[in-house]
C-alpha positions in Angstrom: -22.4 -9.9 20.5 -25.0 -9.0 17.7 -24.9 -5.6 19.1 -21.0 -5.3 18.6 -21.0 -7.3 15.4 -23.5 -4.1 14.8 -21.6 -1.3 15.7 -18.5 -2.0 13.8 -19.8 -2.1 10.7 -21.4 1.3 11.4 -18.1 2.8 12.8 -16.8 1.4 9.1 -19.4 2.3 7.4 -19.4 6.3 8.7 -15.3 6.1 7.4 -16.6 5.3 4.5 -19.4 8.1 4.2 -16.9 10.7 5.2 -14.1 9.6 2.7 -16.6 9.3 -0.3 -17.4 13.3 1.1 -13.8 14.2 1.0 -13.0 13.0 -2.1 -16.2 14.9 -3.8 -15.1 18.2 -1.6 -11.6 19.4 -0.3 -9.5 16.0 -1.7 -11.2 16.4 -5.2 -8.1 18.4 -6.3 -5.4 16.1 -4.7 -7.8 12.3 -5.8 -7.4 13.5 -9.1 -3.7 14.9 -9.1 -3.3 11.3 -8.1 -4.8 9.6 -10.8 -3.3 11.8 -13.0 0.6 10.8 -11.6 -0.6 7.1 -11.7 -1.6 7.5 -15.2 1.2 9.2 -17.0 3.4 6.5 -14.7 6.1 5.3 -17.4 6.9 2.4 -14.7 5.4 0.8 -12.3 3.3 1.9 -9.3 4.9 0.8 -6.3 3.2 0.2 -3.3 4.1 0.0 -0.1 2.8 0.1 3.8 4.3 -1.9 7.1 2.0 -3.8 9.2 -2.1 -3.1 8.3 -0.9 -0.9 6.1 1.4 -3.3 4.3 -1.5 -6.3 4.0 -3.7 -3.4 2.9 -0.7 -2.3 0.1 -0.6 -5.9 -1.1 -4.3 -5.6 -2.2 -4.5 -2.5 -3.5 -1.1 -3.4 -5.7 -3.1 -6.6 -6.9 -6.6 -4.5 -8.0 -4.1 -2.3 -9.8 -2.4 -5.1 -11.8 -5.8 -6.6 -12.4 -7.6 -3.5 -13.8 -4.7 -2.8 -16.0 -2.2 -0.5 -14.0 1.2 -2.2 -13.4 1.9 -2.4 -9.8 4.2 -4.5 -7.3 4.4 -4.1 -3.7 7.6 -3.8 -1.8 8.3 -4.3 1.7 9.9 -1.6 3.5 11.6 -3.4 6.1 13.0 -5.4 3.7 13.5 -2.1 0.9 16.6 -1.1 3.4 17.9 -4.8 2.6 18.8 -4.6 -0.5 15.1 -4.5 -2.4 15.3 -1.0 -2.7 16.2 -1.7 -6.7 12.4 -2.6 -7.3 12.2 1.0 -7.7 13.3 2.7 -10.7 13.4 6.5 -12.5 9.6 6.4 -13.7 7.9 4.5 -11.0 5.3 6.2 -8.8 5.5 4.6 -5.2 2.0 5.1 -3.0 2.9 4.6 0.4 0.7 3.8 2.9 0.9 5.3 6.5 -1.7 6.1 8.8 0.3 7.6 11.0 2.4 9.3 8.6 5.5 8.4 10.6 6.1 4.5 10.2 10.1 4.9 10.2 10.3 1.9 7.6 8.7 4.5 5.0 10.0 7.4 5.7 14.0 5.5 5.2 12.5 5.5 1.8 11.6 8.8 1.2 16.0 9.8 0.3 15.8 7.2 -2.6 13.0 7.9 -4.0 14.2 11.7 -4.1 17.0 11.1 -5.6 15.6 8.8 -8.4 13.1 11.2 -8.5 10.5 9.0 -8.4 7.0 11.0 -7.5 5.2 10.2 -4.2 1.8 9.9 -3.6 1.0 9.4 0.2 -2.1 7.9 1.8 -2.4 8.7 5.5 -4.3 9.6 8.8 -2.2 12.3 9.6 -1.7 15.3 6.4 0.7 17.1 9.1 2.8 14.1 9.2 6.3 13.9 7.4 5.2 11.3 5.3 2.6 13.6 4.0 5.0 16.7 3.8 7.2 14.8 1.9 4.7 13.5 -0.7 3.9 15.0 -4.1 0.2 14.6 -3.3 -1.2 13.3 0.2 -4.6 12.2 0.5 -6.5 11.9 3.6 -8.3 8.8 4.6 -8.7 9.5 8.6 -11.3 8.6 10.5 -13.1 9.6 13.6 -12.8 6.8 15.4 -11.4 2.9 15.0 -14.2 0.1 15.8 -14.6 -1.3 19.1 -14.7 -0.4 22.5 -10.9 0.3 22.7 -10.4 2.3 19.3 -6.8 1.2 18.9 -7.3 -1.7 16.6 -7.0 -0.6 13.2 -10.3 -1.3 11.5 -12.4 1.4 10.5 -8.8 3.0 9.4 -8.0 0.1 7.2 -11.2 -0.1 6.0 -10.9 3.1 4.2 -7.5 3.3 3.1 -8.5 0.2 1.0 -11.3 1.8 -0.3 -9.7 4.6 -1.4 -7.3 2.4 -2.8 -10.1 1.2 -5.1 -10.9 4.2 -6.0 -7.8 4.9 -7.3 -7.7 1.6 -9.6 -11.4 2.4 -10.5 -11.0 5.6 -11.6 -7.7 4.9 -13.6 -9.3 1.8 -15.4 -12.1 4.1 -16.3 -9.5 6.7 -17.9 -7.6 4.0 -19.6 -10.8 2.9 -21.2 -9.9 -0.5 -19.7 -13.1 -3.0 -21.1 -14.7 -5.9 -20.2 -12.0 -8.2 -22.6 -9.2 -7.0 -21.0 -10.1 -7.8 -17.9 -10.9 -11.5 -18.9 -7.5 -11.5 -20.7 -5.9 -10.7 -17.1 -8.1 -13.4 -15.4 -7.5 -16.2 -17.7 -8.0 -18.9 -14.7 -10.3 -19.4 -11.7 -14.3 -18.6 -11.7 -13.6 -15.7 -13.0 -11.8 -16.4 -15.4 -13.9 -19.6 -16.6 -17.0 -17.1 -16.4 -15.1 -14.7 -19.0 -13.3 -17.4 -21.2 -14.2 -17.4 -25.1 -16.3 -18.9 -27.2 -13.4 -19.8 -29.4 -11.8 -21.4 -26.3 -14.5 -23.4 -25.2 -16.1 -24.5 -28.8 -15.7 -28.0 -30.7 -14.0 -27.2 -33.6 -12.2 -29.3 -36.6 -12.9 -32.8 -37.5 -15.0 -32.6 -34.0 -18.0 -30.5 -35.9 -20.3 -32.1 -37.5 -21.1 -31.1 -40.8 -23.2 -32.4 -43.8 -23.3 -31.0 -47.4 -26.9 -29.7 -48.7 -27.6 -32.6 -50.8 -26.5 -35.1 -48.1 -29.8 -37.9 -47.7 -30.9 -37.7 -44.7 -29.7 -41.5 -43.6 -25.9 -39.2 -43.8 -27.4 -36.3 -41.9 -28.2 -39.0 -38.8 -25.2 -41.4 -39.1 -23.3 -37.7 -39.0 -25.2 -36.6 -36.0 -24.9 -39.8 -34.2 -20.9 -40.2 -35.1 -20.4 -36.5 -33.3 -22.7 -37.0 -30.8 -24.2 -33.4 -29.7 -27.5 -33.3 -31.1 -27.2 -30.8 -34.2 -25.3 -30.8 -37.4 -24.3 -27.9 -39.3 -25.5 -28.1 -43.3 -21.9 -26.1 -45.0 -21.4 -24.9 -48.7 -17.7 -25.4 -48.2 -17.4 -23.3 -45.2 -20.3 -21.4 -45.4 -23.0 -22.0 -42.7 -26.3 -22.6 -44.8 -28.3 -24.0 -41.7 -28.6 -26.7 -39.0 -30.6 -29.6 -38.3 -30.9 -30.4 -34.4 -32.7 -33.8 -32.6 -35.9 -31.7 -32.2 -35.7 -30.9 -35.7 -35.4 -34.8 -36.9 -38.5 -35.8 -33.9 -40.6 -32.7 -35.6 -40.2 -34.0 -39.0 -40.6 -37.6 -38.4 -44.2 -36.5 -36.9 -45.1 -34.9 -39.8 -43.6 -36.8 -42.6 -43.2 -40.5 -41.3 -40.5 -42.6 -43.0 -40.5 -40.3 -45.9 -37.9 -38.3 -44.6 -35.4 -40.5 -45.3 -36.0 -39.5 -48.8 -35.2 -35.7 -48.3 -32.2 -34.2 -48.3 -30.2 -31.9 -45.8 -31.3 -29.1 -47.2 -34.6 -29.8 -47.3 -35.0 -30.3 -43.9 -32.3 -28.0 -42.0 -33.4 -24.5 -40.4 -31.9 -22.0 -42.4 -30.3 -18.8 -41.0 -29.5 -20.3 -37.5 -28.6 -18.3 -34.5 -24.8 -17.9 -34.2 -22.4 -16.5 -32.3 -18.5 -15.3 -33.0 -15.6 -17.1 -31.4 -14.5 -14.0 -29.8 -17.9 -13.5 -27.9 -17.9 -14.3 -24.2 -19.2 -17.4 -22.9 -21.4 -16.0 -20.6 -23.3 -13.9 -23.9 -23.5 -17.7 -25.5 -25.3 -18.9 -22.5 -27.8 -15.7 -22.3 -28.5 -16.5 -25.9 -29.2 -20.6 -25.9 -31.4 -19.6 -22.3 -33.5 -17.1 -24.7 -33.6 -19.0 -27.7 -34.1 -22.5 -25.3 -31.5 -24.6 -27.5 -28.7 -26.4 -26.4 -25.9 -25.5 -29.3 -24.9 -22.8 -31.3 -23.1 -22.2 -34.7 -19.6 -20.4 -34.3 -18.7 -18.4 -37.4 -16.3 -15.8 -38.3 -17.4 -12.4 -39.3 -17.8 -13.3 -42.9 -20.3 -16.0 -42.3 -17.5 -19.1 -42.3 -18.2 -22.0 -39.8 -15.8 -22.2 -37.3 -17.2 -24.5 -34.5 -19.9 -25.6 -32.3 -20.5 -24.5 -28.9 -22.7 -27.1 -26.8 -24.5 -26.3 -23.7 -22.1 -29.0 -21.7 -19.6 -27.1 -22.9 -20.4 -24.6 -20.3 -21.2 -26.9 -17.2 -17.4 -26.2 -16.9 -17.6 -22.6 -16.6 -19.5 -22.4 -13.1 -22.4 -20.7 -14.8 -25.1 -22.8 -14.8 
């Protein structure tokens, strides 16, 4: 079983090696004709594929929509039965068809000529109709399917998804599409939680605790205490001046005894703390209370104005630690 476990993955695997070929040599032209059409799409792209091909449609139309490309999928069978009005004048449809003759598709192929709607085509077969018919066909054959039949379509599905990626790879790239808006698609989940906002996550309003610079420093612990996460902020206003933390009372107490009580917050704060923007990712927060081993951080605006604090439990919630 090891052995066939094995084999598949290399039957896959040499799909894959010959498509990424492909695509850098004779399907250069037509990869990036089809980027092109996808980009310049005033619409949607609409996918769709029956059978493999469909379930294999369905994810490629979800990358799309994640990495910024509009995209549905639509069922052929069911196109025929009155969804044919999901596609419209501007939409590019990327039908999926190994064989290049799946009669669902090719009922299609009169609408979306006459809405002239452009037609990019992936399939096994670039003799087929369903590749004639297409504005721009691109090839993702293989040799041979995995297993000691070959008719099960695996090494086949394996690389029309790939090249489906490709596709949504390459047009996020020439969108510019960043690392924000991706987390603003993915607001929920792991992912999501692993790209939410500072801003989002933060204790802000009467929930930061805040002393004045001339606050004694029997106020700076009663304020501490009352909030109950270890630090307080020392504000001009709004203005972040500095912070005093736990470790920060411990270390004085050491070195001064009871005499801190007589000092003020200003004496005894850390000036020019580490801070981080409300629009900064919480995963960059994290990186930056792991480096500078402390357990909150200041969140000001750009021009220096306090706007919250972020606390390490505030990120037990985001699945990264």
């Amino acid at each position: 079983m090891r052995r066939i476990g094995e084999s598949v993955i290399r039957v896959e695997a040499e799909g894959l090696r010959v498509l990424a070929d492909r695509i850098a040599g004779p399907m250069a032209a037509p990869f990036e004709g089809a980027v092109e059409f996808l980009y310049a799409c005033a619409g949607r792209v609409v996918v769709t594929g029956m059978g493999k091909s469909g379930i294999v449609g369905r994810k490629i139309a979800a990358t799309f929509s994640s990495t910024g490309t509009p995209a549905l999928f639509l069922h052929p069978a069911e196109a025929v039965h009155g969804d044919l009005g999901m596609i419209v004048a501007g939409d590019v449809v990327l039908a999926l068809s190994l064989s290049g003759e799946t009669e669902e598709i090719l009922r299609l192929l009169a609408t979306i000529k006459r809405l002239q709607v452009r037609l990019v085509a992936m399939t096994g077969e670039m003799r087929s109709t369903l590749a004639q018919a297409a504005d721009i066909s691109l090839d993702c054959s293989v040799a041979q399917e995995a297993g000691s039949l070959g008719l099960a379509p695996t090494a086949s599905t394996t690389a029309m998804m790939a090249l489906g990626d490709s596709l949504a790879v390459a047009l996020a790239e020439k969108r510019g599409f960043k690392d924000e808006d991706f987390a603003n698609l993915h607001p929920g989940g792991k992912l999501g939680k692993k790209l939410a906002r500072v801003g989002s996550l933060m204790h802000s309003g009467d929930a930061i605790p805040r002393v004045d610079p001339d606050t004694g420093m029997p106020g700076v612990i009663y304020e501490m205490s009352r909030k109950g996460l270890g630090i307080t902020t020392v504000v001009r206003g709004e203005r972040l001046l500095g912070v005093i933390s736990d470790g920060d009372l411990r270390r004085l107490l050491e070195r001064r005894g009871k005499d801190v009580m007589d000092a003020t917050a200003a004496e005894c704060m850390t000036p020019n703390p580490q801070v981080v923007r409300p629009e900064e990712f919480a995963a960059a927060a994290l990186n930056i209370m792991e480096q500078k081993k402390i357990t909150s951080l200041p969140v000001v605006d750009e021009s220096g104005r306090l706007q919250g604090i972020l606390h390490l439990h505030n990120l037990w919630g985001t699945q990264m630690l």
